[in-house]
C-alpha positions in Angstrom: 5.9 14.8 10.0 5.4 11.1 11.0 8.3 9.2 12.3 7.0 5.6 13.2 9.0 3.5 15.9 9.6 0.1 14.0 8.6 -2.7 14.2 4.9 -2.4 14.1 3.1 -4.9 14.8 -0.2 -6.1 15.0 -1.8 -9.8 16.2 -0.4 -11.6 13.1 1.6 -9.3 11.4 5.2 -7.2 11.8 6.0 -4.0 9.4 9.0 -2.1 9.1 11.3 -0.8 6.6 12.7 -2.9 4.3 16.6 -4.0 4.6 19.2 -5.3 1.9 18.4 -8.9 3.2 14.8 -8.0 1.7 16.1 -8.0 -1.9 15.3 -12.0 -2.6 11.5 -11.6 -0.9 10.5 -8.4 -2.7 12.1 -9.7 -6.7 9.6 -13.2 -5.7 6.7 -11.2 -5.1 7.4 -8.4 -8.2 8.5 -10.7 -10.6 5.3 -12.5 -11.0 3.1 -11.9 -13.6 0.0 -12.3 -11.8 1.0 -10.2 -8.4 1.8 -7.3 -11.1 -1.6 -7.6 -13.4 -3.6 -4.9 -11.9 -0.2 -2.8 -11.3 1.0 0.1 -13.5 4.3 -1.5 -14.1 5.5 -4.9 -15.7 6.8 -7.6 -13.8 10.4 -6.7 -12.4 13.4 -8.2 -13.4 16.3 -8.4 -10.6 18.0 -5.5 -10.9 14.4 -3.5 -11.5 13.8 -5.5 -8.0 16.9 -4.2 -6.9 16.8 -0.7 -7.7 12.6 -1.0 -6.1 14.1 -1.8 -3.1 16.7 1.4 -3.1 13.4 3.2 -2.9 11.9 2.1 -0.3 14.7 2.1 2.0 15.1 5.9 1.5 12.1 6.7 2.9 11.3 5.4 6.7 9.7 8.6 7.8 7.2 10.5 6.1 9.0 14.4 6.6 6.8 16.6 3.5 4.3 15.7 1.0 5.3 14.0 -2.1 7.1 11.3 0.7 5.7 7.4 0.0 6.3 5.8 3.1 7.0 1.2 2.1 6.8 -1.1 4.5 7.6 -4.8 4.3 4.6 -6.9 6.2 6.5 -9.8 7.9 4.8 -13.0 9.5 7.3 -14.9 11.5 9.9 -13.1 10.3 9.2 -13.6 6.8 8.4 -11.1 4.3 5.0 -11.1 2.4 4.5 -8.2 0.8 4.5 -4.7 1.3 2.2 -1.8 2.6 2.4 2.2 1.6 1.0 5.0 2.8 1.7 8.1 0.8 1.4 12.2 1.6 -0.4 13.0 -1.3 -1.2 17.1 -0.1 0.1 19.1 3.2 -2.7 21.8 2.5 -5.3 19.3 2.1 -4.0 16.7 4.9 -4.0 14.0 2.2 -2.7 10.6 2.0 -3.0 7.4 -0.2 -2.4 3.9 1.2 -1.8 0.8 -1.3 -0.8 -3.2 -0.3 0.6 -5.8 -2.4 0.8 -9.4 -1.1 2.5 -12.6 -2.4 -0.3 -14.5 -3.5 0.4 -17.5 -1.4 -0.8 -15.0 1.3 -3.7 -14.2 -0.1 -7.5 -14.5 1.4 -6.2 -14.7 5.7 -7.0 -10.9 6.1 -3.3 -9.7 6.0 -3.9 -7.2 3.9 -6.9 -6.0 5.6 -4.8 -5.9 8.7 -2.1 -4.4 7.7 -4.5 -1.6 5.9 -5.6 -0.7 9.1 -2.2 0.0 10.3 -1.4 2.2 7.8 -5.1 4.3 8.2 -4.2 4.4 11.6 -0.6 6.2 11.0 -2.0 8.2 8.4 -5.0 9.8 10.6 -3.3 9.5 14.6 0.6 9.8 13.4 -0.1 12.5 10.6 -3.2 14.1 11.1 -4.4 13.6 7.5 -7.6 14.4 6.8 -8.3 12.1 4.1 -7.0 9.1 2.4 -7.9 7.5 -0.7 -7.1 3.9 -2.1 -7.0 3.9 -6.0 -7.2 0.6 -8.0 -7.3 -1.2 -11.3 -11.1 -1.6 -11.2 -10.9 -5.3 -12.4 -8.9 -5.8 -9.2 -12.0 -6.7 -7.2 -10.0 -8.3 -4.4 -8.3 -5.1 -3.4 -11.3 -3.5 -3.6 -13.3 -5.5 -1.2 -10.4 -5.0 1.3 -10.6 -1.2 1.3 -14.4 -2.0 2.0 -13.7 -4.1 4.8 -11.6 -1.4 6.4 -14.5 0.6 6.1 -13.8 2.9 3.1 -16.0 3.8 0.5 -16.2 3.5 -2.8 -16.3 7.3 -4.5 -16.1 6.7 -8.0 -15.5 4.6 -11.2 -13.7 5.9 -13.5 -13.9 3.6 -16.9 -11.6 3.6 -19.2 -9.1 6.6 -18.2 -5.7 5.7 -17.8 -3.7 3.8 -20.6 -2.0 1.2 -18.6 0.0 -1.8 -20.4 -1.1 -1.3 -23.6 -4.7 -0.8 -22.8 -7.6 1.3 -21.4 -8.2 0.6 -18.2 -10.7 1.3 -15.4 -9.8 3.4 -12.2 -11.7 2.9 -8.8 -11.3 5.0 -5.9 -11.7 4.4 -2.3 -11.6 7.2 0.6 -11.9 7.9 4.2 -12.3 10.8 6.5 -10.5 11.1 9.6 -14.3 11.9 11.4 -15.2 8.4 9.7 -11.5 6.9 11.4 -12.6 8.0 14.5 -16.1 6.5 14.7 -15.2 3.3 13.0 
């Protein structure tokens, strides 16, 4: 079980749950088309935006796998985008982490930092063993952030998932806790 205290915070960055004032923040960053291309779902509409955020403020703890764990990543108090770190397997002690940023945030290593935070609650708060970043394979800017927190790239997997009307390419990133340790 991993019960974070909130905020957490890092040089630049604040994460914590997100809140009901959230609502206007998360519907700007979901709604666009571009934020949402490498995403299984659509751009959100409002109330899509609104039931999203329900979601992620029923989860602040992570208590048994199956648990995604969404964080809003604040700068000055202002939300960004949001981080997740998800129990994937008890038996197996593994996790999944994801990021999405508004894209004027883009390119200042936000997402790299806030990443690490969530590798760091997944292997010190949880204990997992390993944890894996999965991707849109065209998403090459997400993918060069899982590199620079030091994962690895496992595999390519082209043309295996039918996502918005198309066949699309899955990458996958992982870590080992040994590999956490010795970073």
């Amino acid at each position: 079980m991993l019960r974070p205290t909130y905020p957490i915070t890092t040089p630049r960055l604040a994460l914590r749950p997100f809140t009901p004032a959230d609502l206007d923040a998360l519907y700007k960053i979901q709604s666009r088309p571009d934020v949402m291309e490498h995403l299984y779902e659509q751009p959100r509409t409002a109330d899509e935006a609104r039931e999203t955020l329900q979601r992620y403020m029923a989860v602040t703890a992570l208590e048994k796998e199956g648990d995604a764990l969404r964080l809003a990543v604040t700068v000055d108090g202002q939300v960004i985008g949001h981080v997740m770190l998800e129990w994937l397997s008890e038996a197996n002690r593994g996790g999944e982490i994801g990021f999405v940023l508004h894209p004027d945030h883009h390119g200042r290593g936000y997402a790299t930092e806030a990443g690490r935070e969530m590798l760091r609650l997944g292997f010190d708060g949880l204990g997992l063993h390993r944890i894996i970043g999965r991707l849109d394979a065209a998403n090459t800017a997400s993918g060069r952030v899982l590199a620079k927190l030091g994962m690895r790239k496992e595999a390519h997997f082209v043309k295996n998932e039918w996502v918005k009307g198309r066949w699309a390419d899955e990458a996958v990133y992982a870590m080992l806790a040994d590999e956490w340790s010795a970073r």
